[in-house]
C-alpha positions as MATLAB code, in Angstrom:
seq = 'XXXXXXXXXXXXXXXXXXXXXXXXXXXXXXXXXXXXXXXXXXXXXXXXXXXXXXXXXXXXXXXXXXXXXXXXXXXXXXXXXXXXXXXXXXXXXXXXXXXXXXXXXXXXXXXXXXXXXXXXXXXXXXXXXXXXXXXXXXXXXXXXXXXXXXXXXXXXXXXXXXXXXXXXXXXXXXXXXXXXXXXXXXXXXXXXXXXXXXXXXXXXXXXXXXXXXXXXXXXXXXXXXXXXXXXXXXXXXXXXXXXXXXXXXXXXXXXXXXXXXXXXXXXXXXXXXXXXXXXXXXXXXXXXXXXXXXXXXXXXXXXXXXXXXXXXXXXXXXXXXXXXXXXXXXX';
ca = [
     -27.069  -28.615  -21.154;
     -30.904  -27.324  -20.450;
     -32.057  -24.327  -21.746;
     -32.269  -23.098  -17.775;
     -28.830  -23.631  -17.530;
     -27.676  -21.557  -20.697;
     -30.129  -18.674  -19.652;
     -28.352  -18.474  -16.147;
     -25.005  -18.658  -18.198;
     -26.495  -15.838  -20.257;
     -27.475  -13.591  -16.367;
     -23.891  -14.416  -15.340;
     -22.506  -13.122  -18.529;
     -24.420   -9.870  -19.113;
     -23.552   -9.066  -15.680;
     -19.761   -9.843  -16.020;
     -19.352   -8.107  -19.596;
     -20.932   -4.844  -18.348;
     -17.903   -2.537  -18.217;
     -17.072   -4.090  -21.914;
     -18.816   -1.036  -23.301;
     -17.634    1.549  -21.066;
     -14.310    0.517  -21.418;
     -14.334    0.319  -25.250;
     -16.132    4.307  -25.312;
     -13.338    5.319  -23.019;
     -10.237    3.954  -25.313;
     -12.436    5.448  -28.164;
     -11.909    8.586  -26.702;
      -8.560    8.541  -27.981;
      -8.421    5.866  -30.967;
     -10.707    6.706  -33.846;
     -11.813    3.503  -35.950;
      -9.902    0.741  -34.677;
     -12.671   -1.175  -32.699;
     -11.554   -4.510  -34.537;
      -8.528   -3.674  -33.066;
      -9.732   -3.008  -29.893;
     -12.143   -6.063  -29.642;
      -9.263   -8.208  -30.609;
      -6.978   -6.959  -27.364;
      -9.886   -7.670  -25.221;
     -10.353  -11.100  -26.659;
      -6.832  -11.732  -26.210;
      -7.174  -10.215  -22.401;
      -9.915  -12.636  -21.621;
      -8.571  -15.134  -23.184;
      -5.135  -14.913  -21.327;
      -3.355  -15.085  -24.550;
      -0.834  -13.096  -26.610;
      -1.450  -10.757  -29.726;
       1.048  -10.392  -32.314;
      -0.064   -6.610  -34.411;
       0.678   -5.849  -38.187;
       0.322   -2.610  -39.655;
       2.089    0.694  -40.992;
       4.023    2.963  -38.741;
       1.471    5.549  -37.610;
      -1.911    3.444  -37.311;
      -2.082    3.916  -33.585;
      -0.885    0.431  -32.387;
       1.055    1.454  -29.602;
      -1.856    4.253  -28.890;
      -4.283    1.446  -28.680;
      -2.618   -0.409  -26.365;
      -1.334    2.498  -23.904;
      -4.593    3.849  -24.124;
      -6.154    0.005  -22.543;
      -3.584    0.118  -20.309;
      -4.621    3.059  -18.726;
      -8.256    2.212  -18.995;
      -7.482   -0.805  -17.128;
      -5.563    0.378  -14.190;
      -2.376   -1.662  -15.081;
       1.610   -1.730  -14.804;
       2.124   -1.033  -18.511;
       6.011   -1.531  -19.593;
       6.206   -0.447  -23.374;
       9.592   -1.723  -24.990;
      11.499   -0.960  -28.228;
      13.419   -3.824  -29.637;
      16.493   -2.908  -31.347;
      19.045   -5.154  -32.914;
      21.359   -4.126  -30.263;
      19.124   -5.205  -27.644;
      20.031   -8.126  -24.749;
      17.925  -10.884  -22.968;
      18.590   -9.005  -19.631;
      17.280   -5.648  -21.139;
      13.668   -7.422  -21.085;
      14.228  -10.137  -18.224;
      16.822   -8.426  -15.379;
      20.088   -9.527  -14.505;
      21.690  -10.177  -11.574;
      24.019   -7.390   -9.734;
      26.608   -7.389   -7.017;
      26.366   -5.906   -4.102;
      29.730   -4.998   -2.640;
      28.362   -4.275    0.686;
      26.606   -7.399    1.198;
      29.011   -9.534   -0.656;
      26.130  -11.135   -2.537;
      24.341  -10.920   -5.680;
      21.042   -9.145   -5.965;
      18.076   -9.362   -8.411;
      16.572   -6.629  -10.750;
      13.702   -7.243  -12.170;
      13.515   -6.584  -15.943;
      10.487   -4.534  -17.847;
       8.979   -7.844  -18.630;
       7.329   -7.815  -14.632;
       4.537   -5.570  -15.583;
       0.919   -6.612  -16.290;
       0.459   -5.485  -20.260;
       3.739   -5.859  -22.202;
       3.848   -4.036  -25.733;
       6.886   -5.081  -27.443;
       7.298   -2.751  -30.107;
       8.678   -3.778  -33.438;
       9.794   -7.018  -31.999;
      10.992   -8.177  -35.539;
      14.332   -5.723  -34.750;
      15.599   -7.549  -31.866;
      17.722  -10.462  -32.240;
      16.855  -14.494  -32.121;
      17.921  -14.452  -28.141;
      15.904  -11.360  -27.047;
      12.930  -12.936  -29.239;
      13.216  -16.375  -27.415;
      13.534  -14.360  -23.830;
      10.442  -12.602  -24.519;
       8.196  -16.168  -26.286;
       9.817  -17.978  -23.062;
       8.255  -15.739  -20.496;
       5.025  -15.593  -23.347;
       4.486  -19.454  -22.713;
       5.457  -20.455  -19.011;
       4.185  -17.158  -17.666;
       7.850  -17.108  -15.371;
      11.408  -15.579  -15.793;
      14.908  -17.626  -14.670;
      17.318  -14.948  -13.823;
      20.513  -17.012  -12.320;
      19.053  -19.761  -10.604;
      16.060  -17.934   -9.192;
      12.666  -18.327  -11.217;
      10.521  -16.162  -10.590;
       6.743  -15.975  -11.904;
       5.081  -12.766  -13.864;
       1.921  -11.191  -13.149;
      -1.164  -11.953  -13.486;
      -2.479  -11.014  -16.093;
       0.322  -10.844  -18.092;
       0.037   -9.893  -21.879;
       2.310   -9.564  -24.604;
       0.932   -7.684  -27.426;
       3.401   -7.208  -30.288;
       3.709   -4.724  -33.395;
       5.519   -5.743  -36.303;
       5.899   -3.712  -39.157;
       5.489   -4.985  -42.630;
       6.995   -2.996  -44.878;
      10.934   -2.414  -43.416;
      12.854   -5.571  -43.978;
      16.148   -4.793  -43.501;
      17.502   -5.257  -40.114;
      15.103   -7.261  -39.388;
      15.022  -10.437  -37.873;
      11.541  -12.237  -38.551;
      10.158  -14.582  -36.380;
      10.496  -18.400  -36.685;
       7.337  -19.879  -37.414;
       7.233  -21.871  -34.305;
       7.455  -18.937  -32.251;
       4.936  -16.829  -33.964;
       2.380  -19.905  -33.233;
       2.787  -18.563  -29.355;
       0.698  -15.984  -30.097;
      -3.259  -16.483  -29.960;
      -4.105  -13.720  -32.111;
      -2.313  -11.720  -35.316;
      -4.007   -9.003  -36.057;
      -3.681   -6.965  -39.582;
      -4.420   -3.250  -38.747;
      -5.531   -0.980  -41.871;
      -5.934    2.418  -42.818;
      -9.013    4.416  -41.556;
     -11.559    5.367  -43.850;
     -12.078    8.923  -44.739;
     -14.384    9.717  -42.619;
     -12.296    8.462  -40.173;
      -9.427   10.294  -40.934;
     -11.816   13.391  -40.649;
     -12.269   12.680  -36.981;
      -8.701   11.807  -36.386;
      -7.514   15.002  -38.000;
     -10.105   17.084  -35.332;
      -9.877   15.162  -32.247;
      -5.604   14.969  -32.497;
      -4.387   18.352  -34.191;
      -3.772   20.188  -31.842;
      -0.270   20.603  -29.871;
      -1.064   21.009  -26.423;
      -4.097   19.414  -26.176;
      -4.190   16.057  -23.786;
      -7.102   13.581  -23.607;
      -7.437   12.245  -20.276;
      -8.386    8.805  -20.127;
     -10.015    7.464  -16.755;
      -9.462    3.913  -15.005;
     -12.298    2.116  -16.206;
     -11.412   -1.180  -13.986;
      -8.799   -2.786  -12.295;
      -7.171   -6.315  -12.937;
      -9.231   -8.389  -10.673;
     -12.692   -7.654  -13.334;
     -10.515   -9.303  -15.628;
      -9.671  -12.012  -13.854;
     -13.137  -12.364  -12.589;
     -14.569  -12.249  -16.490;
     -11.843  -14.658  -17.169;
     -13.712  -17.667  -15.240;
     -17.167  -16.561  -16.745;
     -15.477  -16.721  -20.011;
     -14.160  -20.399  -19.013;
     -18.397  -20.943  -18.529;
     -19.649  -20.200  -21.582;
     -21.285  -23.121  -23.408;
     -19.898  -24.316  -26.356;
     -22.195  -27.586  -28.154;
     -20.264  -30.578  -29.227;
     -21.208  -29.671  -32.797;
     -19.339  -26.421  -32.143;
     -16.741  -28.491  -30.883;
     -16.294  -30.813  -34.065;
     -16.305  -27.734  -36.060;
     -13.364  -25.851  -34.867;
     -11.804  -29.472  -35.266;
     -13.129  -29.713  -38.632;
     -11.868  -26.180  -39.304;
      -8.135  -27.138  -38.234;
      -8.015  -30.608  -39.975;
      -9.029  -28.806  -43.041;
      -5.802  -26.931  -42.848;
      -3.729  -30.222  -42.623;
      -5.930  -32.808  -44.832;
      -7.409  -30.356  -47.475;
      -8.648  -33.194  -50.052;
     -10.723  -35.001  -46.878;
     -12.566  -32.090  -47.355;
     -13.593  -31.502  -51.104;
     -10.839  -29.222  -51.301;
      -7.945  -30.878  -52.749;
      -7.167  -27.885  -54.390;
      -5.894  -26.167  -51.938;
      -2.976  -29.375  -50.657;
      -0.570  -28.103  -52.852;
      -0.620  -24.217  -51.751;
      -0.257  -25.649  -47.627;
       3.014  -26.458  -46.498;
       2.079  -26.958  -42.921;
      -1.409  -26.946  -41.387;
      -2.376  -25.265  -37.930;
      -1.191  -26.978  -35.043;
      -3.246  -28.684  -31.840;
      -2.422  -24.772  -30.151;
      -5.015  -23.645  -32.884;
      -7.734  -25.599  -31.981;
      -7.582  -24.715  -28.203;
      -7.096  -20.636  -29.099;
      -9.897  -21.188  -31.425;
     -12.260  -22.260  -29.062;
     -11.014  -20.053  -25.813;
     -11.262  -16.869  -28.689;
     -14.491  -17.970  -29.775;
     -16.115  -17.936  -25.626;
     -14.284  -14.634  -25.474;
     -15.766  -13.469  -28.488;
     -19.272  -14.232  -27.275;
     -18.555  -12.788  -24.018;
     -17.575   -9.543  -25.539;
     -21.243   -9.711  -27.527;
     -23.051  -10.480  -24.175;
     -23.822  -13.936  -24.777;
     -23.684  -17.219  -22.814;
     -22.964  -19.713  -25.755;
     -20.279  -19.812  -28.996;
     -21.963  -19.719  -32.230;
     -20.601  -20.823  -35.769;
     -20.605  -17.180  -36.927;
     -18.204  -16.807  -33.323;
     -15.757  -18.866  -35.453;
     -15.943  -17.202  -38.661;
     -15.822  -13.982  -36.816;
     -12.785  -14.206  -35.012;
     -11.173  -17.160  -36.973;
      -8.750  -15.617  -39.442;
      -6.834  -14.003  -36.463;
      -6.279  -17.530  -34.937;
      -5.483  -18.880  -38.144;
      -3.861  -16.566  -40.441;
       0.152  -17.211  -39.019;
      -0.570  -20.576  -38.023;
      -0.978  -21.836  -41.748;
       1.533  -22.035  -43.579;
       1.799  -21.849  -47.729;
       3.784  -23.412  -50.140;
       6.390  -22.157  -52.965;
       3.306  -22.663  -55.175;
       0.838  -20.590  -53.568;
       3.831  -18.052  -53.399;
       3.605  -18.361  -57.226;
       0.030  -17.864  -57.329;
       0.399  -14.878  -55.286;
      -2.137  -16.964  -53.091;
      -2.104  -15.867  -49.232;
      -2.454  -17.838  -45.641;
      -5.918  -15.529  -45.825;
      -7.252  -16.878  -48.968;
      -6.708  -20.649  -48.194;
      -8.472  -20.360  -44.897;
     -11.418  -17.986  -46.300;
     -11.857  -20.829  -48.910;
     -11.914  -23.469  -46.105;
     -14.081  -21.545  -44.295;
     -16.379  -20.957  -47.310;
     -16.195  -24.868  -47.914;
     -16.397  -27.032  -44.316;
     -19.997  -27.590  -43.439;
     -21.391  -25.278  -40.865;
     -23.588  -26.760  -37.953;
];
């Protein structure tokens, strides 16, 4: 590609990412210090994936997302899984009509553009594969109608660390669904300065105004699909992946006994739609290597899996892929 081309690329994008920066002051309005956070629900907007969310009670995950929601001008649906909890409580279920003599169809809270499914590690194995079936074939089979979700659709789920019991964690196969896992922190103190002055009050509301509607997502979305990314680019997300499946081809046979199971082929491709998305968000028309470092962890970090010895070693998914980061030759 000519240099003419990537410039227009570059035009189209500036253009298309203007309300990035509105939208992120608005949500700001409300959440104090999460833009990682933030940035990383927008990636996973534009990238029309899902986002799995880890992090204390009371870091303002749910906020975060209800406040994009209404920033976006969306059907928001927010659910709380419970062990008790049904695959028709998320999808519908069919109902007689006595009148008619016939069944009818009602819809579930799944049909709604941004789905946060709170604390999805408390709901059972069926209610989990409900929710990662509608997550991957975008569509809902409620008797023997299917019927297709909205577009966009996003799932963005919270999972909380720290309470284990009554839990039911997610198979490994089904956390690979989602594009992006996010670890949310604590704010610093400064932060939690602004926090306390901004939320302390008890009657106070912050209004937050519709930014944009649906279809500048949509339309972003095949602007995102433009952006240019080199074949070196290319062979280093591959290179990246591999990396996490054939350590020692890669001067880092240290690491083959802490992986159990590398990243899988859905890696690569999230990699490289986060990575456009990324550079979207930063206004630009091309994917850099530091694109991949940036936003690399989040694709990675519940895709690789570690060993009984890394366990042992009290080595993480986070530190194998920071080393293989640190190691694989950058373009």
């Amino acid at each position: 590609m000519n240099e003419i081309e990537i410039t227009e690329i570059n035009e189209k994008v500036k253009k298309a990412s203007s309300f990035v920066e509105a939208l992120m002051m608005e949500t700001e309005k409300i959440i104090v210090g999460q833009r990682y956070l933030l940035e990383r629900l927008l990636i996973s907007l534009l990238g029309n994936g899902h986002i799995l969310i880890e992090g204390v009670p009371g870091l303002a995950k749910t906020t975060a997302v209800k406040t994009l929601a209404l920033a976006i001008q969306t059907k928001f649906q927010r659910l709380q899984f419970t062990p008790d909890m049904l695959p028709a409580d998320l999808t519908g279920t069919l109902i007689y009509n006595q009148r008619s003599n016939a069944f009818t169809i009602k819809k579930g809270p799944i049909f709604a553009n941004l789905i946060l499914a709170d604390e999805i590690n408390r709901a059972p194995a069926k209610v989990q594969s409900a929710l990662l079936e509608a997550m991957q074939e975008r569509q809902v089979t409620i008797g023997e109608e299917t019927l297709l979700l909205d577009d966009p659709f996003l799932v963005l789920a919270t999972q909380n660390p720290i309470e284990q019991e009554g839990t039911y964690p997610l198979p490994e196969a089904q956390v690979d669904r989602f594009m992006l896992k996010v670890k949310v922190t604590y704010p610093t103190k400064e932060e939690e300065l602004k926090i306390l002055r901004r939320m302390s009050f008890v009657d106070k509301k912050i209004e937050v105004k519709k930014i944009i509607t649906p279809e500048v997502i949509l339309k972003a979305r095949s602007v995102v699909d433009e952006i240019y990314m080199d074949e070196k680019i290319e062979k280093y997300i591959v290179d990246i992946v591999e990396a996490t499946r054939k350590p020692e081809a890669y001067n880092l046979s240290n690491l083959k006994e802490l992986i159990q199971y590398g990243a899988s082929p859905r890696a690569t491709i999230n990699l490289a739609v986060a990575a456009k998305a990324y550079a979207f968000l930063q206004g630009r028309g091309y994917v850099t290597p530091q694109d991949i470092k940036s936003i690399g962890m989040d694709v990675l970090r519940h895709r690789v899996i570690i060993s009984y010895e890394a366990e042992a070693e009290e080595k993480s998914s986070e530190d194998i892929i920071a080393k293989i980061f640190d190691e694989v030759e950058v373009p």
